[in-house]
C-alpha positions in Angstrom: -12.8 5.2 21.7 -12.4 4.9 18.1 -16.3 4.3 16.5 -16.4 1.6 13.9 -18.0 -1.7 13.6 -15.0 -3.9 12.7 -13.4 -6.5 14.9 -11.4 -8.7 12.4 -9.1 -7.2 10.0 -7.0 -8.8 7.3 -4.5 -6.7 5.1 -3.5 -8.7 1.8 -0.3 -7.3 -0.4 3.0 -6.8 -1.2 5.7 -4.6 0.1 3.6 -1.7 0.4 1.0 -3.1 2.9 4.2 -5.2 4.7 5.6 -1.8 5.6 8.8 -1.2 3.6 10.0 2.2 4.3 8.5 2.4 8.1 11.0 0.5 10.3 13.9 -2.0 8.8 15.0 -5.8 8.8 16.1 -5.8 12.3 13.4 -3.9 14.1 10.4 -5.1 11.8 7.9 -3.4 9.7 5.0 -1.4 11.2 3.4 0.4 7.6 -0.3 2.0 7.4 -1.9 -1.3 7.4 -0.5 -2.1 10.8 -1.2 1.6 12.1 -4.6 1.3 10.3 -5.0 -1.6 13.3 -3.7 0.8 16.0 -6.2 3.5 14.9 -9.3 0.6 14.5 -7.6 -1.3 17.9 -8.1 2.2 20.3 -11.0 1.4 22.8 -11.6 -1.9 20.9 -9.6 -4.7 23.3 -11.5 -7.4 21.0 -10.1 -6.4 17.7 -7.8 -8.8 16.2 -5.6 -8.1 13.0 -3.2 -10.4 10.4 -1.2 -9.2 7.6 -0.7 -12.0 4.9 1.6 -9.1 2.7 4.7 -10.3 1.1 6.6 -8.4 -0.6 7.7 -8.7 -4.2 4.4 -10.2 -4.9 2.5 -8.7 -8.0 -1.1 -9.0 -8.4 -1.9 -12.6 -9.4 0.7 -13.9 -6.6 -1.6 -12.1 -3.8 -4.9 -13.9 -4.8 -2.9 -17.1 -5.2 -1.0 -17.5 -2.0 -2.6 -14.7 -0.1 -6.7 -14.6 -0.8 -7.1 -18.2 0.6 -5.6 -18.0 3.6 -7.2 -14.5 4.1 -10.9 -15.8 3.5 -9.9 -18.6 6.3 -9.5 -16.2 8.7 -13.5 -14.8 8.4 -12.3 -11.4 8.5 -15.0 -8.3 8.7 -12.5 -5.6 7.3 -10.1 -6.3 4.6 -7.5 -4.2 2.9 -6.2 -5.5 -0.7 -3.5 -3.2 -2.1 -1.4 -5.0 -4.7 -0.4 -3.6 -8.8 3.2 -1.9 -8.6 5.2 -4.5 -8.7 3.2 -5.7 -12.1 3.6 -2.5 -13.0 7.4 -1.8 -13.2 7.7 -5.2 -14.2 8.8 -7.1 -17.3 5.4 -8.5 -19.5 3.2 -6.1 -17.8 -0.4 -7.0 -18.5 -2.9 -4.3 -17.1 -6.0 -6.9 -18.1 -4.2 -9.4 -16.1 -3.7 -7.3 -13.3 -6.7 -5.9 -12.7 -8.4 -8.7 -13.4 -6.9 -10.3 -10.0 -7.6 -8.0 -8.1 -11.0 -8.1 -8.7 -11.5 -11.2 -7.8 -10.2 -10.6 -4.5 -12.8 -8.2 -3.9 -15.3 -10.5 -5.1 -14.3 -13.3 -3.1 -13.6 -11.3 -0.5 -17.2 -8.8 0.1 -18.7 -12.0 -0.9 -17.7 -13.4 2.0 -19.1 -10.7 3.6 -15.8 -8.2 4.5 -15.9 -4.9 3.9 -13.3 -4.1 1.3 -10.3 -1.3 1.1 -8.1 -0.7 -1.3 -5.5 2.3 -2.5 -4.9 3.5 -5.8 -1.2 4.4 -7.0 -0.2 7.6 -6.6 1.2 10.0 -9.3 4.5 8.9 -9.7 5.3 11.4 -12.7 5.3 14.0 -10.1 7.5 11.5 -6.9 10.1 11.1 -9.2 10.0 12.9 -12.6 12.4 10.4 -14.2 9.7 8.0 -13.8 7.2 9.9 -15.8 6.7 7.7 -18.9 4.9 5.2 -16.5 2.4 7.6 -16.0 -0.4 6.4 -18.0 0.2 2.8 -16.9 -0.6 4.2 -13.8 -3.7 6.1 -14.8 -5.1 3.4 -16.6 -4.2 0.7 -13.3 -5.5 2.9 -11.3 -8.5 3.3 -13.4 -9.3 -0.1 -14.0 -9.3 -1.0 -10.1 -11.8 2.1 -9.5 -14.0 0.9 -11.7 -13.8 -2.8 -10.1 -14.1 -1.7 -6.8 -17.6 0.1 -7.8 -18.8 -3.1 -9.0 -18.1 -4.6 -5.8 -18.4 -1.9 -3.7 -14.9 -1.5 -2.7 -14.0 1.3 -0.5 -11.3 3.9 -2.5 -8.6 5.4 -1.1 -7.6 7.6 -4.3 -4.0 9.0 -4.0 -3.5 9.9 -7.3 -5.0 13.6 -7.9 -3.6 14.0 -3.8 -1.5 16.6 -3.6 0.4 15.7 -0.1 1.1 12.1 -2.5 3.4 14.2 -4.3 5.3 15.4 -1.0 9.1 14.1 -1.0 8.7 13.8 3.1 5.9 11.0 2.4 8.4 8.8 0.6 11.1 7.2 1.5 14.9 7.7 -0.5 13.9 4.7 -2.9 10.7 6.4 -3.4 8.8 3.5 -4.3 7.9 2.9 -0.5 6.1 5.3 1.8 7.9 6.8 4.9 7.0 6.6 8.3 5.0 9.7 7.8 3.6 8.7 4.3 2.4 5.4 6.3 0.9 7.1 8.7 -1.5 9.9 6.3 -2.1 6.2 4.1 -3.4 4.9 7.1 -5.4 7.9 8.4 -6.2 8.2 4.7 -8.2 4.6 4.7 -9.5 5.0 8.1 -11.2 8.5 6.8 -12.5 6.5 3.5 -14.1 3.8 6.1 -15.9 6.4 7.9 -14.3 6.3 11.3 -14.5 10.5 12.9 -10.9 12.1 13.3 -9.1 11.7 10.5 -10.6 14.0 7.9 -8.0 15.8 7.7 -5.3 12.9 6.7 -4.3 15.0 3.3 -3.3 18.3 5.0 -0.2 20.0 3.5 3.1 19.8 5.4 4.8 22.7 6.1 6.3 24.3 3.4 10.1 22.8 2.0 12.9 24.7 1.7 13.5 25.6 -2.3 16.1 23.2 -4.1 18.3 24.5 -6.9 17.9 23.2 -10.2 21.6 21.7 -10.0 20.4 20.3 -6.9 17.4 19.0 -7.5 19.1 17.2 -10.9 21.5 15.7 -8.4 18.7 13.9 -6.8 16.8 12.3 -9.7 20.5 11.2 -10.6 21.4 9.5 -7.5 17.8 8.6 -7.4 18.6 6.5 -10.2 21.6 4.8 -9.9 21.2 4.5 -6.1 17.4 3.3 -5.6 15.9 2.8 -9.2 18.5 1.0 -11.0 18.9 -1.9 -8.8 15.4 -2.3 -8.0 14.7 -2.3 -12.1 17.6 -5.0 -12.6 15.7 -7.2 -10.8 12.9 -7.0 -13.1 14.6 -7.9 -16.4 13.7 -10.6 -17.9 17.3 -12.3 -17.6 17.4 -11.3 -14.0 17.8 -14.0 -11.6 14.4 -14.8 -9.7 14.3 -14.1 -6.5 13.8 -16.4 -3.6 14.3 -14.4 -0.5 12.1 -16.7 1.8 9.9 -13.8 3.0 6.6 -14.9 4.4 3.9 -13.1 6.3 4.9 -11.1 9.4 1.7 -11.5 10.9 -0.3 -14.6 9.5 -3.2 -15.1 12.2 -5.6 -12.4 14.1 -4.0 -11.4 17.4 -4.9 -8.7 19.3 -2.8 -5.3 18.3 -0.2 -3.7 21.1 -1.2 0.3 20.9 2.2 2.5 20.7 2.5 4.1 24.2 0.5 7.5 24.4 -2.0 5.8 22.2 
């Protein structure tokens, strides 16, 4: 039996906290917020769990569409995890940003929840042609620290992380997490909650196999053309918006189904 006090958890977000990267369109989404509920669920057959995330949604569209409905469903554990897509967006306003997500976890350990969140990792060093959004990242990432001390916000720092870094934690778009790279994020929070077992969530994998420098060149390439490029188009200013018709995959508390073996 897994020893914490929570029995209502609600994970607010966008693609990250949906679970992009862990599963697909036609088998669903699991992602660390939903194997955060299998690790809280173990021994717990009252625990309930929603996920409001949408993906897509930068940080202003979370609190809009997502805090309300979130605060209606009286949870005792939330997770709020929102900021990249702002970031790699067009009009990118790091006040703006931050300022949302604070007041989502004012709203949201006012209403008595005990709040998670996860801080962006160092994407200089996931994909090196990314590198000049490095310091949007520090000072995001810096700016939600220092809101969640004000509201006592539980941290989940990923940044200075070395396993955050690890290819095998990413998926080939490398803006979403793997199934592995779900699963340490998940252990990851669970450790930052205090729940026993999962200290250990940032062990190193076992070494890779070294890459060529022509090799490795032909990665950041394809990288680019084949995950990065698309993905930015659709952040241009003249780029169509989107309206894919995505909503929550799991908009009430219902009990959570353990994998088998759990």
């Amino acid at each position: 039996m897994t020893s914490h006090p929570y029995a209502r958890y609600v994970a607010v977000g966008d693609s990250r906290t949906e679970g992009l990267g862990d599963g697909d369109e036609h088998r669903g989404y699991r992602g660390w917020a939903d194997r955060l509920a299998e690790i809280l669920a173990a021994g717990h057959p009252d625990f309930t769990y929603a996920n409001l995330a949408v993906r897509g949604r930068v940080a202003e569209q979370v609190k809009d569409e997502q805090l309300g409905p979130a605060l209606d469903l009286k949870p005792d554990l939330a997770t709020v995890v929102a900021g990249v897509e702002d970031l790699m967006g067009p009009g990118y306003d790091a006040a703006r940003t931050a300022r949302a997500m604070e007041e989502m976890f004012a709203e949201l350990t006012g209403a008595g929840a005990r709040v998670a969140t996860v801080t962006i990792p160092d994407i200089g060093r996931i994909a090196p042609l990314a590198r000049r959004a490095q310091p949007r990242v520090i000072d995001l990432n810096a700016r939600i620290r220092a809101a969640a001390d004000r509201h006592g916000v539980v941290v989940l720092d990923l940044f200075p992380r070395r396993i955050a870094a690890d290819p095998r934690l990413w998926s080939r778009d490398r803006m979403h997490a793997s199934p592995v790279g779900h699963a340490r994020v998940a252990a990851g929070v669970a450790d930052a909650l205090g729940v026993p077992g999962y200290a250990d969530w940032a062990r190193p994998l076992p070494p890779l196999a070294p890459v060529s420098a022509l090799g490795g060149a032909a990665q950041e390439v394809w990288w680019l053309a084949g995950a990065a490029g698309p993905w930015v188009r659709r952040r241009t200013p003249w780029w169509p918006a989107r309206h894919d018709g995505h909503t929550a995959k799991r908009p009430g508390l219902v009990a959570v189904t353990l994998p088998e073996g759990a």
